[in-house]
N, C-alpha and C positions, 0 to 999 in steps of 0.2 A: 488293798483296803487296810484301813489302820487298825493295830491291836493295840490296846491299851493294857495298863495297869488298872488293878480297880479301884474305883474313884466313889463306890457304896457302898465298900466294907472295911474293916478295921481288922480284920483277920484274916492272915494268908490261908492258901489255902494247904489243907492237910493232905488232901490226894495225891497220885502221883497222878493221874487222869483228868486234874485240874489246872486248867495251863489260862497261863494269862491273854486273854483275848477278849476283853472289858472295857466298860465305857471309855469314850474319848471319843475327841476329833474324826470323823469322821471322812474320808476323803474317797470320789471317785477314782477307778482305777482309765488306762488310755485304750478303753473297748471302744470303737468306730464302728457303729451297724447303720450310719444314719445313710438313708436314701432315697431320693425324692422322689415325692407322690408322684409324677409323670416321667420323671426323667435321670436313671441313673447315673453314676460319676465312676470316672476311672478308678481303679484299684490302687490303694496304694501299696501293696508288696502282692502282688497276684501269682496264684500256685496251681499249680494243672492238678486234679483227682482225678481218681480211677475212674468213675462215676460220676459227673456233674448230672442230676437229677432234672430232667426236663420241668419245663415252669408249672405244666397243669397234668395232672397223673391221676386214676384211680385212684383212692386212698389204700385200700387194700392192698394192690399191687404196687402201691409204693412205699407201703411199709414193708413186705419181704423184701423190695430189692434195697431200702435203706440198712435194713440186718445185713444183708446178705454182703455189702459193700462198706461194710466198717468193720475197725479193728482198736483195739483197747491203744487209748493214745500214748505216743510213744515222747520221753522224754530226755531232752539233752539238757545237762548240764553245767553250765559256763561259770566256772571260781576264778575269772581272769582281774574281775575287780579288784580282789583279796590281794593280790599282787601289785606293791608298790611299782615295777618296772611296767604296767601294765594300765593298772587304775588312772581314771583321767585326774588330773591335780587338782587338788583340796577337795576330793571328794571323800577320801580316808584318813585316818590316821594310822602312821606306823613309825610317830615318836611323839613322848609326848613336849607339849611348846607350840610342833610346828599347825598354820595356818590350815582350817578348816572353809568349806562354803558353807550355808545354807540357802538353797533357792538362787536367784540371779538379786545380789546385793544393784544397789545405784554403782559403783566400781566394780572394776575387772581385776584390778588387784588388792590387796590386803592393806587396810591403813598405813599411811604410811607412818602414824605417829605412835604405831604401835600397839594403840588400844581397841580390845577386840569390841564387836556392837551386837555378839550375840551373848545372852546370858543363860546359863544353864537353869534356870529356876521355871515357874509357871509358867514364864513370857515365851520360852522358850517354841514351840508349837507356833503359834503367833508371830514370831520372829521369822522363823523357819521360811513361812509364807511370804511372805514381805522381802526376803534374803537380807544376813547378814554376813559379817567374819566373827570366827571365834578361835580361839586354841586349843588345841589336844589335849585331853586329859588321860592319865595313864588307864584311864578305863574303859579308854577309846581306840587305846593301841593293839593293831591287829599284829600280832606276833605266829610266827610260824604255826605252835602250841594251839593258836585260837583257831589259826587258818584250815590246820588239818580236822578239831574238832567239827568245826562248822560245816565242814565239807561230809563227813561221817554222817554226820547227823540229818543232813538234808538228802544224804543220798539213800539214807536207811527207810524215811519216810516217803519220800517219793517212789522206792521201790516196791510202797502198797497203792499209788494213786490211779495205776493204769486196770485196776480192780472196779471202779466209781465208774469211767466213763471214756466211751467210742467214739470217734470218728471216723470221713472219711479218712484216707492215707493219701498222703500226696507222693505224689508220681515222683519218682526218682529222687533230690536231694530236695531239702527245706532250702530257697534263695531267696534274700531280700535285696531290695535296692538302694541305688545311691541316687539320693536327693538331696533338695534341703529340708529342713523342719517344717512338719508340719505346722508348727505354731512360730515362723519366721517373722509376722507378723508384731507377738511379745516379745520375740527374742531383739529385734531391730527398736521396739518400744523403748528399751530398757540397755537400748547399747551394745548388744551384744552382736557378732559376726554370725551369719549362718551357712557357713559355705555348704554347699552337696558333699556328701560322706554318705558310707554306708548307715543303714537304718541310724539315718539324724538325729530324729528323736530318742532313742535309745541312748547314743553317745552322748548328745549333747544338752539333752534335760534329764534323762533317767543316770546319769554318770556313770555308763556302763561299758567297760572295756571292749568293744566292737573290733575286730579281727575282720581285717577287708576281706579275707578270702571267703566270710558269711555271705558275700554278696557278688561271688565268681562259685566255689566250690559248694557252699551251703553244706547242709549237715542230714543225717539218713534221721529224721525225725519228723515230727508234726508239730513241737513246739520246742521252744528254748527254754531254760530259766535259767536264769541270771541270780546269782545272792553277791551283795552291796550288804556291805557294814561302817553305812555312815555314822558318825558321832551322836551319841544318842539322846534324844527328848524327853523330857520330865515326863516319866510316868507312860510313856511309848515303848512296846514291845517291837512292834515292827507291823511294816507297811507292804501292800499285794495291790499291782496292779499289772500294767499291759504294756507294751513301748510300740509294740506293731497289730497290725492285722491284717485277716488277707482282704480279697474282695469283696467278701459276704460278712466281713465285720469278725470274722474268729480271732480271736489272739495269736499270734504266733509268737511273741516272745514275751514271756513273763519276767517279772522285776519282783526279788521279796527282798526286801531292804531290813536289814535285824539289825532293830536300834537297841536290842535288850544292852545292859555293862557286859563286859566282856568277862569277868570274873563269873557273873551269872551263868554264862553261856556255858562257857566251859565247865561249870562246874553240877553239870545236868544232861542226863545221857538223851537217848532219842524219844524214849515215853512219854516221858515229862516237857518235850518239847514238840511232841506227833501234833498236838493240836494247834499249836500257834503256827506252823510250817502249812498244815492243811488248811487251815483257817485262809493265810495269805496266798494258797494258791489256787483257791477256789474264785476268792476276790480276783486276782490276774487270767482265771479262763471268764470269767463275765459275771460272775455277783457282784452284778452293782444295780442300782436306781436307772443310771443312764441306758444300762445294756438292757433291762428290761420293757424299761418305758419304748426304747425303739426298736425293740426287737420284730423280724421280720418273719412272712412265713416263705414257700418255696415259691412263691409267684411274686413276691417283692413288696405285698401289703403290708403296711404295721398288723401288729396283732391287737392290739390297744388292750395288753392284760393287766393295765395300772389306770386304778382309777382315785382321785384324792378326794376322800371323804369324811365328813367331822365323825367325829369320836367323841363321847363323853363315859369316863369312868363312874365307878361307883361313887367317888369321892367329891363329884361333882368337875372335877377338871376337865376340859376340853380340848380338843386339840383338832386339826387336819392334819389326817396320815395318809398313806398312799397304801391301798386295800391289791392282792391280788383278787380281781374279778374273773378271768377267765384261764383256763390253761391248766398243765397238769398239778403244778403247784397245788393250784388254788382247789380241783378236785380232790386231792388225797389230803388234804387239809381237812374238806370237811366230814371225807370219811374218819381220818384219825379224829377230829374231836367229838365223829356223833351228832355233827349237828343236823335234822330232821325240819326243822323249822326255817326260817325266814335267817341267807345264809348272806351276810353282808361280804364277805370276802374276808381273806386271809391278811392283817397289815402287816408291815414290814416295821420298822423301828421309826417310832416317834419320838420321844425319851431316851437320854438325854440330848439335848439339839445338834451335839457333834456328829452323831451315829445314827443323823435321821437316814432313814430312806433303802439303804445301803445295806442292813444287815436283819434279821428277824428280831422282830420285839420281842425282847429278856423274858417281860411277863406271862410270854403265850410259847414262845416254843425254847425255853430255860435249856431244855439238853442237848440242843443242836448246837452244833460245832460254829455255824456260820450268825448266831447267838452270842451276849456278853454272859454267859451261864457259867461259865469256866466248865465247862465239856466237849469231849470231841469227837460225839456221836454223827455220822453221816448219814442221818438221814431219809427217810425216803421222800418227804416231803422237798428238803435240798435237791434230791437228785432230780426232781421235778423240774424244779424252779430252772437245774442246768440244764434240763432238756427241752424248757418252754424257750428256751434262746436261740436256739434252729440250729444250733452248731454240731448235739452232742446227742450221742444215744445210750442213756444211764443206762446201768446193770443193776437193778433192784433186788436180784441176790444179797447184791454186796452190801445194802440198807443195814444200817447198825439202831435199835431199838431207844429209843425213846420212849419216856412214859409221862412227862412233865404233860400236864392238862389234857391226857387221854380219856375221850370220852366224857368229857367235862361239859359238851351240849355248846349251843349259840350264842348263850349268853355270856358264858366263861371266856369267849373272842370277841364280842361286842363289848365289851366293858372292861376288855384287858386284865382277867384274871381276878375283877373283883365278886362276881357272883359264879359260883359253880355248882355240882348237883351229886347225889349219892347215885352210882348207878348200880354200886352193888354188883359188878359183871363177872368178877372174879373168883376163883374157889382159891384159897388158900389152905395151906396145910398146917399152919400156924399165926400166931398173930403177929411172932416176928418178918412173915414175910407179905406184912400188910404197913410196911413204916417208911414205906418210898424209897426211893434213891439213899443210901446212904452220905452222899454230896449234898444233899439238900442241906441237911443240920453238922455238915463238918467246918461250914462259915457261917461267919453272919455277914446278913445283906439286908441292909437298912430301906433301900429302897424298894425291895421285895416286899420287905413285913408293912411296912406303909401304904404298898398301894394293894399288895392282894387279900383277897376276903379273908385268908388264912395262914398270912404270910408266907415267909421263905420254904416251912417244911407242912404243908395242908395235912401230911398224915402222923402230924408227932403223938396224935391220942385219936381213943376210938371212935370220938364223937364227930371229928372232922374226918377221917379215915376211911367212913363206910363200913370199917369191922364188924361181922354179927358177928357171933361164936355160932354154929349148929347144936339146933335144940338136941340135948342128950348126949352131945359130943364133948368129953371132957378133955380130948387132943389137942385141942385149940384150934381145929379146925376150922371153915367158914367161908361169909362172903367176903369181899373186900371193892372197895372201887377203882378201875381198871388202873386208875393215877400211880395208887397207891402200892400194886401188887407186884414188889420185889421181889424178882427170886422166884415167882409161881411160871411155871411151862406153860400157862394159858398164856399169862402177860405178856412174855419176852416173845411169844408165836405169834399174835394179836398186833402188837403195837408198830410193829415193823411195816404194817400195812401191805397189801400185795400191790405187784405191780400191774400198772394200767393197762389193759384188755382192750382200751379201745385202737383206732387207728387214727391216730393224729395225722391231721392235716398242716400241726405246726411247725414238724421236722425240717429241719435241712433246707436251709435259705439260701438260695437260688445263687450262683455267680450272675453280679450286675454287669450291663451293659457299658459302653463307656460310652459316654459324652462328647458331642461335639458341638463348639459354640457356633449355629449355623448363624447364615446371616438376614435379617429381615429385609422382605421386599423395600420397608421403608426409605431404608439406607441411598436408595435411589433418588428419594424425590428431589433432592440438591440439585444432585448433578445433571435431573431433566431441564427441573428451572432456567440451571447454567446456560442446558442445550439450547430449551427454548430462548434466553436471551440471545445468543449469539445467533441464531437466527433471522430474529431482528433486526440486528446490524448487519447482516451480509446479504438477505434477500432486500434487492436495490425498491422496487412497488413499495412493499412494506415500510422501508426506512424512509420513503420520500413523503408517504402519507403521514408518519406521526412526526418525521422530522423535515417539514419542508423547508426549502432556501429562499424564503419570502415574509410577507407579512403577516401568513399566520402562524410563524413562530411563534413569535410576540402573543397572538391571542393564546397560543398551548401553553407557551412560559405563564403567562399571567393568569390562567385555569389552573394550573396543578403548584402553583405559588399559592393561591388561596385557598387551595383545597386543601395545603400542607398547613398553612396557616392556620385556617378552621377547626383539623383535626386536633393538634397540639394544642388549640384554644379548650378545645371542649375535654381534652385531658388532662390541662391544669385544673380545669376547674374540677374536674373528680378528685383531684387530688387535695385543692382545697379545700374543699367540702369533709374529705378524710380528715382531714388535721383541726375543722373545725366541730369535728363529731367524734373524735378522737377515742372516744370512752367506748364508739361501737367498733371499731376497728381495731382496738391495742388489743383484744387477744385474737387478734390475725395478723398481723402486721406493726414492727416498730418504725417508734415516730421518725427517725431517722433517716428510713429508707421512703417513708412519704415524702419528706422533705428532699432529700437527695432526687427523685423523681419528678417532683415539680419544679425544681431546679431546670432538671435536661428537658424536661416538655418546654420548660417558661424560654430558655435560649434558645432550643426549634423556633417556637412561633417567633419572637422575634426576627430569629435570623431570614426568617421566610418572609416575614412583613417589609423586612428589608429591602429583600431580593425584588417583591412585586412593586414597592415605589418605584427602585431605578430600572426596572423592566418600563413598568408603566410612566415613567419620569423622562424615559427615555437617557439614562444615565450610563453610557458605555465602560465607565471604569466601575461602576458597580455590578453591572452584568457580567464585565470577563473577571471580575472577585468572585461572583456565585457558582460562574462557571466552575473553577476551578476548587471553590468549595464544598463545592456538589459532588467532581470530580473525587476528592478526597475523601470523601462521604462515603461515597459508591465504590471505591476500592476495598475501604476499610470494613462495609457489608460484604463484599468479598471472602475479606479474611476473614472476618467471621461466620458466611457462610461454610469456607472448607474445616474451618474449626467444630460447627456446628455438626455437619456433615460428619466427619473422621467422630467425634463424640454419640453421633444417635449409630455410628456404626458399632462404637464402644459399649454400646448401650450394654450391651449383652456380654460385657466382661463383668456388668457388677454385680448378675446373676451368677457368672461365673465363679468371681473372685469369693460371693456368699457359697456358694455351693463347694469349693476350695477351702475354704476355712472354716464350717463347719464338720466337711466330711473330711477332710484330710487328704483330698485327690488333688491332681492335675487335670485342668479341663484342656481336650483337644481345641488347638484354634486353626483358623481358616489363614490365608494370606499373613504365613508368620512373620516371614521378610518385613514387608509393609507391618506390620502388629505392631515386631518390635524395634522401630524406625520412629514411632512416634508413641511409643509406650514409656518409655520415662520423660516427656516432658509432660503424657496424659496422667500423669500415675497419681500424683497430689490431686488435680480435680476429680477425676474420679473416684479415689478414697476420700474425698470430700462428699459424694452424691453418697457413697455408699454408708457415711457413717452416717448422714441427714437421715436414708432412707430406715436405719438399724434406729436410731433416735425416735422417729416419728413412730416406731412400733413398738418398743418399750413403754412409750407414753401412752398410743392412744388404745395400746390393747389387754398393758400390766392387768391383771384380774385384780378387784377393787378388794379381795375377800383377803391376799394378801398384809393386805395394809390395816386390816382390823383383826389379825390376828391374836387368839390369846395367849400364843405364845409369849413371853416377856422379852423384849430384845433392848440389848444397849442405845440410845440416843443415835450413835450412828452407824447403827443397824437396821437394816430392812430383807423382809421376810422372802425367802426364794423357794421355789418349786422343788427344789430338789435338794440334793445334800451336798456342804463344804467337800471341799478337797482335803487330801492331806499327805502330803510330799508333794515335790512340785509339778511334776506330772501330769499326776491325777487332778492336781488345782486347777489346771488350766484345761484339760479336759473337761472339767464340772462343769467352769468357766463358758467354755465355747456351747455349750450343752444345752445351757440353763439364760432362754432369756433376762430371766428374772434379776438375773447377779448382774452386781452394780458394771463388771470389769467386761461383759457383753461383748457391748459394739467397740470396746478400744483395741480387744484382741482379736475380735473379725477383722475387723476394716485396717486395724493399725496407722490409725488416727488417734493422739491423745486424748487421754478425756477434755484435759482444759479446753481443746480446739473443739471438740464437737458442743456445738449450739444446742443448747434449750430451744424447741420449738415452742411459737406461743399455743396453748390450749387449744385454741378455734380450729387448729389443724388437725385434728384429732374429728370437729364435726363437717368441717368438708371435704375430710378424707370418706367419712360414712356418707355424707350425700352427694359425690361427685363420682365416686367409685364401683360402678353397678355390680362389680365384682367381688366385692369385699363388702363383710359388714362388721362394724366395730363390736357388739355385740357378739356375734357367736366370733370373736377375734379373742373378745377376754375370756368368755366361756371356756374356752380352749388352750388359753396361754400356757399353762401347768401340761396338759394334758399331751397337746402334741407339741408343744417346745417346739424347737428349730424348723421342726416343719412346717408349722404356721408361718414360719419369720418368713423361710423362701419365699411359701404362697403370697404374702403379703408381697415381700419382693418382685414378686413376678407381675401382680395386680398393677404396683404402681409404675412398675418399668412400661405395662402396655397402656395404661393410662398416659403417662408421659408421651408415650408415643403419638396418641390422638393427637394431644397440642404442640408435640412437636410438630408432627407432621400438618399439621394448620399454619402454625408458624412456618414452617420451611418454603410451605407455598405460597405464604403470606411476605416473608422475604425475597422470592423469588421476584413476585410483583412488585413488590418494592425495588428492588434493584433495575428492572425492565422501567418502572414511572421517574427514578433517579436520572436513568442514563437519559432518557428522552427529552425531561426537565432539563438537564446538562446541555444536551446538544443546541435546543430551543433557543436556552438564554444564551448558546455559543453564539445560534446565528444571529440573533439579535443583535449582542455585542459587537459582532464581527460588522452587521450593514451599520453600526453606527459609528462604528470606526471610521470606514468607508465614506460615511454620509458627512463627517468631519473633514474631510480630508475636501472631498468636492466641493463643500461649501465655503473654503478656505477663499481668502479675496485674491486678485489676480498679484498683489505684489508679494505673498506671501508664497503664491503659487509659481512667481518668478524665482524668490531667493529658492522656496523647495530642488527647483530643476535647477538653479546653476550648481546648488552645492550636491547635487546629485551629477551633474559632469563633472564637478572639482575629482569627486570620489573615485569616478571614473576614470578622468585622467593622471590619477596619482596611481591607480591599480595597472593601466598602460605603461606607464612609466619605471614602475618597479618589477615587471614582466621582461620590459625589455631590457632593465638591466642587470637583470639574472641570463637572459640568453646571452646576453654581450661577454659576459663574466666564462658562461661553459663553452663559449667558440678561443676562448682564451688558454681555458684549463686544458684543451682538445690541442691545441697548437703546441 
């Protein structure tokens, strides 16, 4: 997750305990827990524990044996990046001049005309996103000096992080695999190759030095971190996110990219940087927006401990934030702040719009590390929120105190710090240790003093403070309220909050199942069809009755001539009627494709009206024409039936392909031989259905509350459920995450945008009333809420919707094909006894010249026989 510079004060800060971890850009880290309400998906890096937790357990007996089978998590540390011989190209600098990346530019290599397209200024962040080139700046160059500090310093603070938080242990070494990218889909979008390597995504979007032997020998660990010192971003300290996970969505390799200048770095030992190090490696075990919204419990159910609810502050501004509703977070929240009353939930960061979602709001918990407070207190409230994840089992020992809005009551978090309350809880032994945090008034923070009731420091006089003095006490002895009481043995006992007593049933999320894309009984109906025709043609009763060698050809050709006829009549004219009522059908259909359609109905009928004149006309060179374009008719239904066929069998890849590229897996498939035999010529239509079907559910289920938000956003901007990315990573994570974001279905389906079609509106109301499974209504109700999981559901809805009328059609082509060929045959024999009927009715001199130049024939065929044998008694001699 991203740390910023701060971007609401005008003064560094004076602590050494104040570290930059401040507004800004916000970005998802690549935490994967997503798993479908019915149906799980392959692992993508899967790791054997000592202990995989059966799915349904006493709660009690399964919190000892979750104690009892965990161990304070172990960390490896990988400075391979730091090493030009090592680090993937343009991902560092280590001269200054030479060629940087940002993100995946439109080229693969560096301008050629030499001028860079990224620029160091505000754009920069912006740029990053988007991918540009730029050049080295010498404050970018990682030199030996830089390389050894960086490594110091991360290894100093890491050496307190196995303090915070448990897991299970994996069995023998840490191994990951070699695939391709999860996100091959953006990566092919945008040009780029994705071959199978070790952890892909790692190498090949997080630009992290990958050592193959991580994915043969692995490492005696539970997780990796990786430090990256890309070129650094206006006003960016550095970014924390994930590159792997195992099956149950944990992280196993983390990514902290330190964009601080390099002069900075080095020039600041481990204290002064303890917080922005913990800060992004918190963000890379799972504080994010995404890891929470889908976090799971041991039996595989979301938790649904996010809920997005309006806010309005004191100041009258409004906003939709995302509240913790249930989970340990959200319980030791409302112990820490005392609230008694009507408890709406704990929110996460709404303000400023970079750092929605993703990080706790400044206003309400200022002294938490995972906070833009500039402090690097852990928490107990944090270690909650890590253990509401199902991965980690916090050590509340290790909770470091906080006192920002302690005891400050319901309203001090419903109004984000504009009303709060005296509660007086504290004894103090002076009224020096009644004046808050010292950090509070060693900056100034404009945005503090604007939106809270008391600004940035609530206890700088007595009146906001809670200070009595005690009556008769001239010590300066007294109360003080809990916020405020620095320094007092009650406070720093108090605030810390004790740890949770109950037995969570949200621990430790289950290893999923894998998936396999069975196949539906549907998938048959074709090839019965097929059966049953051939039937017809080879049982001889059967065939003589609908295809007699008589005169009632003639009447079945001339029956099912008019029958074709009639039908194509009465479906121009729906179509005409379409085009001439145009105004009810244009938000269902364009004019275009009405037109095109009456077109191929208006040449049926005719060609059929055709066929029953020279039937009925008795016209033999028109009948063996129909014949044979009937024939051609009837094959070409053919090919389209095994097309149709092999596609309703495909049907169930584009649940797969969504299931795939949402979760990050590989779905097992059935008959992979045959799969992949006609899987790249299926692959464009398919990623055609699938980006229609991701289209039509962006449209008709976007939640309308979105788009009336009082957020302020740019002209072309539109409002999303959840928070920006920030490094490219994590963008594309947010990305796949979050239906809401514009870049959705082009990085699911890997379909461009330009190519995916606008559906028209109407499909949106015959999607609700054709679909008894789906209702568009509780579609939007939910779009923020369950994200990707809806998308499937919806996926899954219209796949077996589809299937109905496939499977109506399939049976309906079948028939078709059985009335074609019969038709065929009919107008053959007809053709054929009229041929015949020519021939006999010919006069007797035509029927003389016929038979002599039929003995000429003859005798010329005699004559050239015998003088080929005359020739090999020759060759023979």
């Amino acid at each position: 997750m991203l740390t910023m510079l701060p971007l609401f004060s005008t003064a560094r800060p004076s602590l050494a305990s104040e570290r930059r971890h401040s507004a800004g850009p916000s970005m998802l880290p690549l935490i994967s827990q997503l798993q479908h309400l019915e149906r799980n998906a392959q692992p993508v890096h899967e790791q054997r524990y000592a202990s995989d937790p059966p799915p349904r357990r006493e709660l009690q007996s399964a919190a000892a044996e979750e104690t009892a089978t965990t161990q304070p998590i172990r960390y490896h540390l990988d400075f391979r990046s730091l090493y030009e011989e090592h680090a993937p190209r343009y991902s560092a600098c280590f001269r200054a001049g030479d060629w940087f990346r940002w993100g995946l530019p439109g080229s693969q290599a560096p301008p050629a005309d030499g001028t860079p397209t990224c620029s160091r200024g505000e754009e920069s962040t912006r740029q990053a996103s988007e991918g540009c080139w730029g050049r080295c700046l010498a404050s970018d160059v990682i030199t030996p000096a830089v390389r050894e500090h960086m490594a110091s310093v991360v290894e100093e603070v890491v050496r307190a992080m196995p303090k915070y938080l448990a897991v299970r242990p994996v069995v023998g070494n840490l191994v990951f695999n070699v695939a391709p990218s999860r996100y091959e889909h953006v990566l092919k979008l945008k040009g780029y190759d994705t071959p199978s390597e070790c952890s892909a995504d790692c190498a090949q979007i997080s630009n992290v030095a990958v050592e193959p032997s991580m994915c043969t020998d692995g490492v005696a660990a539970d997780v990796v971190v990786s430090i990256t010192k890309p070129p650094g971003l206006a006003g960016l300290a550095g970014t924390g996110g994930s590159c792997a996970a195992d099956q149950a969505g944990r992280p196993l390799w983390l990514v902290f990219a330190w964009h601080s200048p390099v002069d900075e770095i080095i020039s600041h030992d481990a204290a002064y940087h303890y917080g922005l190090v913990v800060h992004e490696l918190l963000h890379g075990l799972g504080f994010s927006h995404t890891s929470f919204q889908y976090a799971r419990d041991a039996s595989g159910a979301r938790k649904n401990m996010l809920e997005l609810k309006r806010v309005t502050d004191s100041d009258g501004a409004s906003d939709d934030v995302w509240h913790f509703t249930q989970g340990r977070a959200h319980n030791l929240a409302r112990e820490y702040f005392g609230c008694t009353g009507t408890w709406e939930g704990l929110p996460l960061m709404g303000l400023p719009e970079a750092g929605r979602a993703s990080h706790w709001e400044t206003r309400i918990m200022r002294d938490d590390v995972m906070a833009y407070g500039f402090q690097d207190a852990v928490s107990a409230i944090t270690l909650g929120a890590m253990e509401d994840l199902g991965h980690y089992r916090a050590n509340y020992s290790a909770a470091e105190c906080i006192i920002w809005g302690y005891r400050q009551g319901c309203a001090f978090v419903t109004t984000r710090c504009g009303v709060g309350r005296h509660d007086r809880s504290i004894e103090v032994a002076s009224r020096a240790q009644c004046r808050g945090d010292p950090a509070w008034a060693a900056r100034s923070d404009a945005y503090l003093n604007s939106k809270c009731e008391h600004g940035q420091n609530p206890c700088a006089d007595e009146s906001t403070s809670g200070y009595t003095p005690s009556t008769g006490d001239s010590s300066g002895a007294g109360l003080c309220d809990a916020q405020c009481a620095y320094g007092a043995s009650q406070g720093d006992s108090a605030c810390a909050v004790t740890s949770p007593t109950d037995d969570d049933p949200f621990l430790f999320s289950s290893t999923v199942a894998k998936y396999t894309n069975d196949l539906s009984w549907t998938v048959w109906l074709i090839p019965a069809c097929c059966a049953g025709l051939l039937a017809l043609v080879i049982l001889r009763r059967i065939r003589r009755a609908i295809c007699p060698a008589d005169e009632r050809a003639r009447t079945i050709a001339l029956t099912l001539g008019c029958f074709v006829s009639l039908v194509s009549l009465v479906v121009c004219g729906i179509f005409v009627r379409a085009l001439l009522q145009y105004d009810v059908y244009a938000p269902f259909v364009a004019r275009d494709s009405i037109f095109t359609c009456l077109c191929g109905s208006g040449a049926i009928c005719v060609m059929a009206l055709l066929f029953v004149w020279g039937v009925y006309r008795r016209r033999a060179c028109v009948c063996i024409s129909a014949f044979w374009t009937i024939l051609a008719i009837t094959v070409l239904l053919v090919l389209m039936s095994c097309f149709m066929y092999y596609s309703l069998w495909k049907m169930d890849d584009v649940r797969a392909e969504s299931i795939s590229a949402v979760r990050g897996t590989r779905v097992t498939r059935v008959m992979k031989t045959l799969d992949d035999l006609f899987s790249r010529e299926l692959a464009v239509p398919l990623a055609a259905v699938q980006a229609t079907l991701c289209s039509a559910y962006t449209m008709c289920c976007r939640d309308p509350s979105l788009d009336v938000s009082s957020v302020a956003l740019s002209a072309d901007q539109k409002r999303t459920c959840g928070a920006q990315g920030d490094g490219l990573l994590a963008d594309l994570e947010a990305e796949v995450q979050d239906p809401s974001s514009p870049d959705f279905c082009p990085y699911i389906t890997g379909v461009p945008a330009e190519r995916i079609n606008s559906l028209p509106p109407g499909v949106c109301t015959l999607i609700d009333q054709e679909v008894d499974t789906f209702s568009i209504a509780k579609c939007q109700a939910e779009f923020c809420s369950s994200g990707v999981d809806e998308y499937l559901v919806f996926v899954d809805a219209m796949i077996a919707h589809s299937r109905l009328y496939t499977t109506m059609f399939a049976v309906g082509m079948g028939i078709t094909l059985v009335l074609n060929l019969i038709w065929a045959v009919n107008i053959r024999f007809v053709g054929k006894r009229l041929c015949n009927k020519q021939q006999n009715d010919a006069s007797p001199d035509e029927q003389s010249e016929n038979k002599a130049a039929r003995n000429e024939d003859s005798g010329a065929k005699r004559a050239r026989a015998a003088g080929k044998e005359s020739l090999g008694r020759q060759v023979r001699v």
